[in-house]
C-alpha positions as CSV (number, residue, x, y, z in Angstrom):
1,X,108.0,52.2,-46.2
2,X,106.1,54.4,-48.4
3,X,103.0,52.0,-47.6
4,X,103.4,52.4,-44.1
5,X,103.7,56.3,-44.2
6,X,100.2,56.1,-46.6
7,X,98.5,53.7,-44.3
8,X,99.4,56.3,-40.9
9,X,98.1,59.3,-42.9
10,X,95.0,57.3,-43.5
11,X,94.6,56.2,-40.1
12,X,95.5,59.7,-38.6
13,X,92.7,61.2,-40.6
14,X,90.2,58.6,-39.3
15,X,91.8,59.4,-36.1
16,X,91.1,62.9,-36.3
17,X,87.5,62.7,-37.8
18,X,86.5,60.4,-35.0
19,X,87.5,62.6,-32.1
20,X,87.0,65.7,-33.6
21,X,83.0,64.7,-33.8
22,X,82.1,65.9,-30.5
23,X,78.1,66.0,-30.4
24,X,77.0,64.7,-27.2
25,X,74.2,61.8,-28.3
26,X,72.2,59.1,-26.3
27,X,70.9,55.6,-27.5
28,X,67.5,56.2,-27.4
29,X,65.5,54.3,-24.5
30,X,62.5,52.7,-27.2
31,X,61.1,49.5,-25.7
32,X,60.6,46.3,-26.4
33,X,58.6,42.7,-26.4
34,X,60.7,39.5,-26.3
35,X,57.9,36.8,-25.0
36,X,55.9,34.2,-27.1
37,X,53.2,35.8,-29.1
38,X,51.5,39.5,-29.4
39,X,52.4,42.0,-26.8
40,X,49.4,42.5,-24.0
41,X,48.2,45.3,-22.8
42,X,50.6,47.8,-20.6
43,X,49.1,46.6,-17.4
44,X,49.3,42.5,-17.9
45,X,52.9,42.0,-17.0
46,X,53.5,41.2,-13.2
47,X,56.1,43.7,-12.1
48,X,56.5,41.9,-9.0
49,X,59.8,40.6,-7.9
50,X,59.5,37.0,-7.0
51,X,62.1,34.6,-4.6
52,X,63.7,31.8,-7.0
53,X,65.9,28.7,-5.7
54,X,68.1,26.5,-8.5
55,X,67.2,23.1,-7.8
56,X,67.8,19.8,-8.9
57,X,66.5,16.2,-9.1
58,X,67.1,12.4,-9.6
59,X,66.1,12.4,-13.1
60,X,68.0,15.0,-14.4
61,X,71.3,13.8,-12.7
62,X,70.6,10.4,-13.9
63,X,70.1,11.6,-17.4
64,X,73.2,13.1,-17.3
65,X,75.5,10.1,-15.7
66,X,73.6,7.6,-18.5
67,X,74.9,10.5,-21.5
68,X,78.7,11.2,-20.2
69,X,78.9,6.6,-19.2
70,X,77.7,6.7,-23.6
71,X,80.1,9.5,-24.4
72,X,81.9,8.9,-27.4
73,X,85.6,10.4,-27.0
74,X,87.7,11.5,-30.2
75,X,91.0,9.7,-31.0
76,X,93.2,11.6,-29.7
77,X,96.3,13.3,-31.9
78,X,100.0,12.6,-30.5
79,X,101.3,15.9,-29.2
80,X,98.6,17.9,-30.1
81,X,97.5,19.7,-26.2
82,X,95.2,22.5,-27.1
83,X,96.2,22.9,-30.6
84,X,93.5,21.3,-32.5
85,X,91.0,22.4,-29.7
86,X,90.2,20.1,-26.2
87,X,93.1,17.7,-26.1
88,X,90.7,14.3,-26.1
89,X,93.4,12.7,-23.6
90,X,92.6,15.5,-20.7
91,X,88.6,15.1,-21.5
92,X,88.4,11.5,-20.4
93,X,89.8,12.8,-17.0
94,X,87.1,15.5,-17.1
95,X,84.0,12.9,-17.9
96,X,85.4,10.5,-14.9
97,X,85.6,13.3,-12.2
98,X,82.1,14.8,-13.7
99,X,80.8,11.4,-13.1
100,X,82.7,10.0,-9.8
101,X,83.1,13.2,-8.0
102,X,81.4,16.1,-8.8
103,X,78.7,17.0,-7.1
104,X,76.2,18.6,-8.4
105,X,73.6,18.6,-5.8
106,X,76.5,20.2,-3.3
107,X,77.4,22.7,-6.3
108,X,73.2,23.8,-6.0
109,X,73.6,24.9,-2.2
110,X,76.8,26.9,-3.2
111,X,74.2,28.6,-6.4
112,X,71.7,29.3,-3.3
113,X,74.3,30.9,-0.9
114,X,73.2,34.2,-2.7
115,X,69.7,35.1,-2.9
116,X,67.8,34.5,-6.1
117,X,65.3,36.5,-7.8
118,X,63.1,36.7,-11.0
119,X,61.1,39.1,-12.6
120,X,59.3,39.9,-15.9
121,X,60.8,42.3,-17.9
122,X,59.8,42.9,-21.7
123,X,57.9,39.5,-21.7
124,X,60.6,37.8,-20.2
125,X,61.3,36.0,-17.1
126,X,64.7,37.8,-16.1
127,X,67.0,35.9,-12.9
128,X,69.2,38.1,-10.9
129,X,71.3,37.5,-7.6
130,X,70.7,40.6,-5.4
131,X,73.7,40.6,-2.9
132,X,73.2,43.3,0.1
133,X,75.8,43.8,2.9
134,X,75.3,41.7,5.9
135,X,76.6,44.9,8.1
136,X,77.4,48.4,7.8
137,X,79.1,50.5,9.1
138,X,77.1,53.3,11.1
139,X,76.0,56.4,8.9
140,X,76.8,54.7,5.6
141,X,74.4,53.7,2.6
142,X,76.2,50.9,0.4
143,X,76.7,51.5,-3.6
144,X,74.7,49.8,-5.8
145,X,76.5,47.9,-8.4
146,X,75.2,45.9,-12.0
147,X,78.0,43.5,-12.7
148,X,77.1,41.8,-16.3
149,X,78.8,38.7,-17.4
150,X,79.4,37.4,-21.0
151,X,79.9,34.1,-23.0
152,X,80.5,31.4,-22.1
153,X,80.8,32.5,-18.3
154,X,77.4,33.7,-16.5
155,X,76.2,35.1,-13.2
156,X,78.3,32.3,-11.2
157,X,81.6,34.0,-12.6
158,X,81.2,36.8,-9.9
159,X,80.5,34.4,-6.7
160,X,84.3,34.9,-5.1
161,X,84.5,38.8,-5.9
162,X,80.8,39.5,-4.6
163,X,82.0,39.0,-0.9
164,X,85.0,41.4,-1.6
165,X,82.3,43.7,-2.6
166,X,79.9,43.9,0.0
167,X,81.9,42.3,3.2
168,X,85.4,44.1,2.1
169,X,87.1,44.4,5.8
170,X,86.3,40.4,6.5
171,X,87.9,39.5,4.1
172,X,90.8,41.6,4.2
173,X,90.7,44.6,1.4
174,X,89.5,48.4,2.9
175,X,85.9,49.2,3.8
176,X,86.2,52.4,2.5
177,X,83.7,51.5,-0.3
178,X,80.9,48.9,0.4
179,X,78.9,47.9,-2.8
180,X,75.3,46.1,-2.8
181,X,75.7,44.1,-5.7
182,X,73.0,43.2,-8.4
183,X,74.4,40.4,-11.1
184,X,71.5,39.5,-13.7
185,X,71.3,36.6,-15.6
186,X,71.1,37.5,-19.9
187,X,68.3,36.8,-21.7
188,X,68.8,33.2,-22.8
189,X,71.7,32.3,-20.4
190,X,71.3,30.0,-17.4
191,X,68.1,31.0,-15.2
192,X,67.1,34.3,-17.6
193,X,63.8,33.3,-20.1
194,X,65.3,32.9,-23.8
195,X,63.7,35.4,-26.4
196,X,61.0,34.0,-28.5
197,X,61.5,36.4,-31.3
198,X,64.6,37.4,-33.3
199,X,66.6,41.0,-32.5
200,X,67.3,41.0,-28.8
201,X,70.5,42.1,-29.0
202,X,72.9,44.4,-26.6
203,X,71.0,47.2,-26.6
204,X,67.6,45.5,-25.9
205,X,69.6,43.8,-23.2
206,X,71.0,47.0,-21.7
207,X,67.0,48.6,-21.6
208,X,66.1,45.9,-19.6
209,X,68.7,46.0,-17.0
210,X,68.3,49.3,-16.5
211,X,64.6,48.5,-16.1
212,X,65.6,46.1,-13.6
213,X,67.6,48.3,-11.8
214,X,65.0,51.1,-11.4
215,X,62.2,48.3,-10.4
216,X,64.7,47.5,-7.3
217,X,64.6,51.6,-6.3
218,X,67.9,52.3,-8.0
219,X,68.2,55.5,-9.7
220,X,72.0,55.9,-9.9
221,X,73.9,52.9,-9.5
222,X,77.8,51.8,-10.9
223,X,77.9,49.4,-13.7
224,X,81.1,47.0,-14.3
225,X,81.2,44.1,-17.0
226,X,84.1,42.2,-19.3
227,X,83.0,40.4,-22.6
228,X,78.8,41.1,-23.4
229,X,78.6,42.4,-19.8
230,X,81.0,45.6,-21.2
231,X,78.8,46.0,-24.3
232,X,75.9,45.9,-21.9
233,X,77.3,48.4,-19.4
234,X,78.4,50.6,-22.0
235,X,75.2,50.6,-23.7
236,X,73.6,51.5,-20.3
237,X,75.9,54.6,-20.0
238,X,74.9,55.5,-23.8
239,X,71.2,55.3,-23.3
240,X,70.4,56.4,-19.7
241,X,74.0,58.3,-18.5
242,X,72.4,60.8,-15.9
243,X,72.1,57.4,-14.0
244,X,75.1,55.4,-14.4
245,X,77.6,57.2,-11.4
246,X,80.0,55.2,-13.2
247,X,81.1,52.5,-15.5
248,X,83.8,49.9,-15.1
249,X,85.4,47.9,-17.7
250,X,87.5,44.9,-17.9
251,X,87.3,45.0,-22.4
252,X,86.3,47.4,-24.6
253,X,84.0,47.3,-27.4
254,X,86.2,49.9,-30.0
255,X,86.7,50.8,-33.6
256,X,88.2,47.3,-34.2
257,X,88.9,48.0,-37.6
258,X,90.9,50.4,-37.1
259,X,93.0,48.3,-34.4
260,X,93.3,45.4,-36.8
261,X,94.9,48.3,-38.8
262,X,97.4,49.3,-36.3
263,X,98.3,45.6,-35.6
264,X,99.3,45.2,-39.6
265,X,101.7,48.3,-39.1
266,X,103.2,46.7,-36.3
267,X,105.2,48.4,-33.1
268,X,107.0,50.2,-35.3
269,X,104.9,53.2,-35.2
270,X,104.9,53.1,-31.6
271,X,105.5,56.7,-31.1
272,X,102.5,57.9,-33.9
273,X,99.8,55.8,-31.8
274,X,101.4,57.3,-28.5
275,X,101.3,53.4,-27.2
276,X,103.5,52.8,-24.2
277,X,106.2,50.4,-24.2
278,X,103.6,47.9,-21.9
279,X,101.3,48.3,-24.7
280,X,103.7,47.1,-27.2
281,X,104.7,44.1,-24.8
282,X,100.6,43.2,-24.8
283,X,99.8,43.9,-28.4
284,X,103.2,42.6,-30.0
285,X,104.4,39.6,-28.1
286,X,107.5,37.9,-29.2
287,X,105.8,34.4,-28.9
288,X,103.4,34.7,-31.0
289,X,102.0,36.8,-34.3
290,X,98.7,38.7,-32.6
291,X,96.9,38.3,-35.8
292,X,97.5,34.7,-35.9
293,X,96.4,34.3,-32.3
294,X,93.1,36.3,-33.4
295,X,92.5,33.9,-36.1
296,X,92.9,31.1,-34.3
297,X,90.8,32.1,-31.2
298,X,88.0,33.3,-33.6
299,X,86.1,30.5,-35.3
300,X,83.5,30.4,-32.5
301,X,82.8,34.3,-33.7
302,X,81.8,33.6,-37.1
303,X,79.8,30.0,-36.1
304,X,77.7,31.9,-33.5
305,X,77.2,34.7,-35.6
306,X,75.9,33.3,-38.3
307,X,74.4,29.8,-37.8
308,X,74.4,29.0,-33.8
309,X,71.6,26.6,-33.9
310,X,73.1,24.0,-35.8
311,X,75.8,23.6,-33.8
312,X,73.7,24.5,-30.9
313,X,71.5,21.1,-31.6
314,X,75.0,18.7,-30.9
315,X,75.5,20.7,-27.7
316,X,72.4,20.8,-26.4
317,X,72.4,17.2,-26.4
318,X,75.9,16.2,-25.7
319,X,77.3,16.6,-21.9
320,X,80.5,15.8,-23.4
321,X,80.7,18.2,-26.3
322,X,79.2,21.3,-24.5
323,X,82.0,20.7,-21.7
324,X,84.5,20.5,-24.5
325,X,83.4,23.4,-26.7
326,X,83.4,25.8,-23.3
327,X,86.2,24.7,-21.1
328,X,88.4,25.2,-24.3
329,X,87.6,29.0,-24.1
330,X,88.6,29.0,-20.3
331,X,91.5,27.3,-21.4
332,X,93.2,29.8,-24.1
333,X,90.6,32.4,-22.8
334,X,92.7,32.7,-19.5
335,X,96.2,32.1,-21.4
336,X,96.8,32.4,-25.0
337,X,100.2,29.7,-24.1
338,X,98.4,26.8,-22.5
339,X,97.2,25.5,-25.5
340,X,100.6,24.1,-25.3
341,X,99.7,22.2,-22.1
342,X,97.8,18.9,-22.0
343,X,95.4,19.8,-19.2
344,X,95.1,23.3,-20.9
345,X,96.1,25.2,-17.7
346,X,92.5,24.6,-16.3
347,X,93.3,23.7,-13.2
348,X,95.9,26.6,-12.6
349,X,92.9,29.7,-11.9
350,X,90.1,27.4,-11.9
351,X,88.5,24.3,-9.9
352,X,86.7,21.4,-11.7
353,X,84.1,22.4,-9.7
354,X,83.9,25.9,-10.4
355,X,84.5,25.0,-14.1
356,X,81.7,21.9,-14.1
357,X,79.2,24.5,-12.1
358,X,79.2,26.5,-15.6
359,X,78.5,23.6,-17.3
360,X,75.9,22.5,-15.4
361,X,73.5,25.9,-15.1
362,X,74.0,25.9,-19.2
363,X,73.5,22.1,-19.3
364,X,70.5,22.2,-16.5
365,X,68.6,25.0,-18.7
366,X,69.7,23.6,-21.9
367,X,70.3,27.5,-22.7
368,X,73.7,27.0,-24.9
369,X,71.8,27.5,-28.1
370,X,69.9,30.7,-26.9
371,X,73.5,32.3,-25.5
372,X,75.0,31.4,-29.0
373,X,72.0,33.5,-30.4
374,X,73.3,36.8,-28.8
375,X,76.5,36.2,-31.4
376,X,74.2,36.5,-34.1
377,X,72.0,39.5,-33.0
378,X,74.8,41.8,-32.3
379,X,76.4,40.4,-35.3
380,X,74.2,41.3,-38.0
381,X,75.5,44.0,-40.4
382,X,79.1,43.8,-38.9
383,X,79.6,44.8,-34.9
384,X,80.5,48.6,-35.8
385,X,77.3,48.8,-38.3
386,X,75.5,50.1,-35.9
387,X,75.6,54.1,-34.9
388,X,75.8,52.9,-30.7
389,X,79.3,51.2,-31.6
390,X,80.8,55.1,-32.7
391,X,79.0,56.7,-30.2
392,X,81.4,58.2,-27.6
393,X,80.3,57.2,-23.6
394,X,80.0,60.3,-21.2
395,X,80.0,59.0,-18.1
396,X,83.4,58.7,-15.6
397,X,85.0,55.6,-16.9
398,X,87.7,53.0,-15.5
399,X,89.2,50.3,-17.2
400,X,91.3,47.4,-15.6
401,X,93.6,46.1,-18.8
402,X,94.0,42.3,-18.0
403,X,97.5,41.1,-19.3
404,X,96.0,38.1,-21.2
405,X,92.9,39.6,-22.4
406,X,92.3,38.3,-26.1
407,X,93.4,41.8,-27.4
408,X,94.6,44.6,-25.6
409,X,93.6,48.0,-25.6
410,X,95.7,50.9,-25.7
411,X,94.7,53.9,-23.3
412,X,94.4,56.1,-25.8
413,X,92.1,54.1,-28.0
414,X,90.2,53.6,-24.5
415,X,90.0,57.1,-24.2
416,X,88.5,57.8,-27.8
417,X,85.4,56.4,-27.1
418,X,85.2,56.9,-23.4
419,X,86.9,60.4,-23.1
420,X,85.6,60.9,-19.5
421,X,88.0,58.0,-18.7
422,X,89.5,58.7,-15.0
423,X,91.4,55.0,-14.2
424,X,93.2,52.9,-16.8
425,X,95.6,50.5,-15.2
426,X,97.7,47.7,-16.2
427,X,96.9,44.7,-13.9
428,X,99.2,42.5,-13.0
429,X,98.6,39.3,-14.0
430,X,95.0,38.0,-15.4
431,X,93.1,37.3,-18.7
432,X,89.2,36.8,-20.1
433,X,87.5,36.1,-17.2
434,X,88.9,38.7,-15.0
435,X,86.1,38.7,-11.6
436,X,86.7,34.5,-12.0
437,X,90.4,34.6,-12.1
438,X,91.6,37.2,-10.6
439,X,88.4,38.6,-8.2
440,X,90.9,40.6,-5.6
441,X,92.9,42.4,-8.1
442,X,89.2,43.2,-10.0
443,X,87.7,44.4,-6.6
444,X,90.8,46.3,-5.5
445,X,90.4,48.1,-9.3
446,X,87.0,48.6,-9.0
447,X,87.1,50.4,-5.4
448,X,90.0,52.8,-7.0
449,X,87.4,53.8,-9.4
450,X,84.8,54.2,-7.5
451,X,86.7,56.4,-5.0
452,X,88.1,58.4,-8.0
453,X,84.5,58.9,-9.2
454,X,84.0,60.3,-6.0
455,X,86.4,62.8,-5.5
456,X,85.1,64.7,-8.6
């Protein structure tokens, strides 16, 4: 008891020390060079904007068919579903549709239904899919809108919630707001050029999307992302915040060591933390101990953070093992509870398509080592050792608080670091990959911000 009692007094200083700082700062813009050798001079870098297509070939499919036919599957455990990681049983079903089914060459024209586009930023050859309305009403402008993804998803997690966006009455939702939607690739994921020298990290990231977004003639735009894409956003809002209108979340990036703090305390301090009894549902289930769960879903975070290559080399060079390592995360990702399934709950939000499509743009562009890189250059020093992690976000904020997201987040701790936070809701049903699972609910989210943004 007495512990307890020390431990809240502590934390309620901390608490009060963190709010109470109240000096408006900004990330600094700086700049950067990310290509292969010395930086050129100020006017060598084509600024253009240039047309891309994903294509494919013989050779490349072949290759892949003769690695999965050579596959070497593990001996599976009796009973073990998701527990020890990919349930070996389920991934021989996955390698014979992959091979027998799947199409990867139909799975290209659905890539090129959006259009494509790529353009040097920092060195670096950055992809993005620029979405415009294909009508409007009369008299209306549509909003422009970065969505960022994270890892392991990338731009392709967006392709059902884009038409929500910018076609909304087709397709059944209010055309009240009508987005043009801008969804870049990150540096070293899929179709965006990998850094050739060590420290691109968020930040770096979030300086060249806005770059990107003021090459394309925005100079306000709305900014949503979940997992990196909500560190990106955020540090977007931090750096340049006259020209984010708004900023969406679907996680947030707080003072985690503080929230590990509260989880130890438990829901007994409910009314100190001001949580809600739904918060207490999300961060205390009854099935499971949240810290466990943490563990458990968090050995990925301390390989990629510290030594991604190595085991970067075995998935570069494995179909089977890269579809392994990352369907597992859409797996307990989506639901903490189907690792007690033997298919994992894939199929339940997702397609095999949808799911092998992820696969294949990381497989394609052999780019699983460089997205593992990202872990370790936002990593280094601890996630919170840098000052952008403290540094409160003044820009209108909503957040959409997906019921199986890997932790939850109070609206109050929300509100600590984003005080200018207009929209917190509790969504119905959902988890990681919110725009993936649950695009409608997202959309339908996203629109109530948006109109709340606009009645200030």
């Amino acid at each position: 008891m007495w512990l307890e009692i020390l431990l809240a007094t502590v934390l309620g200083f901390v608490i009060y020390w963190f709010v109470s700082r109240d000096k408006e700062e900004t990330l600094p813009l700086g700049d950067g060079w990310w290509g292969p050798g010395p930086r050129p001079g100020p006017a060598a870098e084509d600024e253009s904007i240039r047309p891309f297509k994903v294509e494919t070939s013989n050779e490349e499919i072949d290759d892949l068919y003769q690695r999965i036919k050579k596959a070497r599957v593990t001996l599976p455990l009796e009973d073990s579903r998701f527990h020890y990681g990919f349930n070996s049983n389920y991934l021989k079903n996955i390698l014979s549709y992959w091979q027998n089914e799947f199409d990867w060459r139909k799975q290209v024209e659905v890539l090129n239904r959006y259009p494509h586009f790529k353009t040097k930023i920092e060195g670096l050859d950055i992809h993005f899919i620029h979405v415009k309305p294909p009508q409007l009403p009369p008299g209306r402008t549509p909003k422009p809108l970065l969505m960022v993804h994270g890892w392991p998803g990338c731009f392709y997690e967006f392709y059902k919630i884009i038409p929500l966006l910018t076609d909304p009455k087709n397709h059944g939702l209010s055309d009240e707001h009508i987005f043009e939607v801008i969804c870049p690739s990150i540096p070293g994921y899929g179709y965006s050029e990998a850094a050739s020298k060590k420290g691109l990290n968020s930040v770096a990231t979030a300086r060249i999307f806005y770059k990107l977004m003021l090459r394309l003639g925005f100079q306000e735009f709305y900014a949503q992302g979940g997992d990196w894409g909500s560190l990106i956003c955020t540090n977007i809002a931090q750096m340049v915040p006259s020209h984010v209108k708004g900023l969406h979340l679907n996680m947030a990036f707080i003072l985690r060591n503080i929230y590990t703090l509260t989880l130890f305390l438990g829901p007994r301090l409910q009314k100190f933390f001001g949580y809600t009894e739904r918060d207490v549902e999300l961060m205390f289930p009854v099935k499971q101990k949240i810290l466990n769960n943490s563990m458990r879903e968090s050995g990925y975070l301390h390989i990629q953070g510290t030594k991604p290559d190595t085991v970067g080399c075995a998935l570069n060079d494995s179909p089977m093992g890269l579809a392994a390592y990352i369907l597992e995360k859409f797996s307990t990702w989506t639901n903490s509870e189907f690792r007690d399934l033997e298919d994992g709950g894939l199929l339940r939000k997702f397609s095999l398509d949808d799911l092998l499509t992820i696969i294949m743009i990381y497989w394609t562009t052999g780019t699983i080592v460089s997205s593992q890189r990202f872990y370790k250059e936002n990593l280094r020093g601890g996630l919170l050792a840098d000052k952008n992690h403290w540094m409160k976000v003044r820009v209108p904020t909503g957040f959409a608080a997906f019921p199986c997201e890997l932790l939850h987040v109070p609206e109050k701790w929300v509100k600590v670091k984003f005080p200018k936070l207009i929209s917190y809701s509790y969504m119905a049903r959902g988890g990681h990959f919110a725009a993936f699972e649950e695009p409608e609910l997202l959309a339908q989210d996203l629109c109530k911000f948006v109109g709340l943004v606009e009645q200030q």
